[in-house]
C-alpha positions as CSV (number, residue, x, y, z in Angstrom):
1,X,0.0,0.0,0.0
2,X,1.1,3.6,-0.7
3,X,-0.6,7.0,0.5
4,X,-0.3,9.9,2.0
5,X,-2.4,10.8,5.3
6,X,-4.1,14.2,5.4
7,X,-1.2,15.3,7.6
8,X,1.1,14.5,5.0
9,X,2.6,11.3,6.2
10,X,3.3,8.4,4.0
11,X,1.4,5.6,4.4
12,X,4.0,3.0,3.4
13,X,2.2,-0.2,4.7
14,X,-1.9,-0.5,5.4
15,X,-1.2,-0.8,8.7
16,X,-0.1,2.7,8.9
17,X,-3.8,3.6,8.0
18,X,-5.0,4.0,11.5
19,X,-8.6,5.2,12.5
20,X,-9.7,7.4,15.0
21,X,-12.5,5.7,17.5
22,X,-13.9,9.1,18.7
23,X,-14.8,11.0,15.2
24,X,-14.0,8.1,12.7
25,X,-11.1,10.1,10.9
26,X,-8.7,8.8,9.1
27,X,-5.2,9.5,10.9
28,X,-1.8,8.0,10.8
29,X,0.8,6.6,13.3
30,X,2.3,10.4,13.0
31,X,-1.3,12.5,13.9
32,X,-2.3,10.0,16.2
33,X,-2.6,8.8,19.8
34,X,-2.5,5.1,21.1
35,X,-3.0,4.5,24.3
36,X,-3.9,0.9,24.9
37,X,-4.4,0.1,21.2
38,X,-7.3,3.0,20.8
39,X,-6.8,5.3,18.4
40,X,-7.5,9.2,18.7
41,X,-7.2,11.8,15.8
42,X,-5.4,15.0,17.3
43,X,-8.3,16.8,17.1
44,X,-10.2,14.4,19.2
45,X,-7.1,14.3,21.9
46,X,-7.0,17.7,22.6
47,X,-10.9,17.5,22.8
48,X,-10.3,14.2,25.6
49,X,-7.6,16.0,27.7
50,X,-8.8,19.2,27.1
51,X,-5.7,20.8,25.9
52,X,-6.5,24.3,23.6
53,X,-3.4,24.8,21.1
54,X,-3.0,27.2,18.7
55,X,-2.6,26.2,14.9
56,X,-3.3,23.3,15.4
57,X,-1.9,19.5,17.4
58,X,0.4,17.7,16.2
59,X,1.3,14.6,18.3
60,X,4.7,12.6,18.0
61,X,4.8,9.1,16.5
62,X,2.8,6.2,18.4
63,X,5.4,4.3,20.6
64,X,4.0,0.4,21.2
């Protein structure tokens, strides 16, 4: 597989096409969250923990 996430990640293997269980977005090991094996978008992270950043989130890779 081959892609490019909406954050502008390559998506080298499927598994790298993650989706978020709070909205349903598409995301990517790069704009997402794991904890636990559950997925979050960024957008639905800041919304979970309440965090307000300008510009927008971006979160670091998923470490597992």
């Amino acid at each position: 597989m081959s892609g490019t996430c909406h954050c502008g990640h390559a998506l080298d293997y499927g598994f790298d096409a993650l989706g978020c269980l709070g909205c349903g977005q598409a995301c990517c090991p790069k704009c997402s969250y794991a904890p636990e094996a559950a997925v979050y978008c960024a957008t639905c992270t800041a919304a979970f923990f309440g965090l307000s950043v300008p510009g927008g989130l971006s979160l670091g890779p998923v470490v597992g």
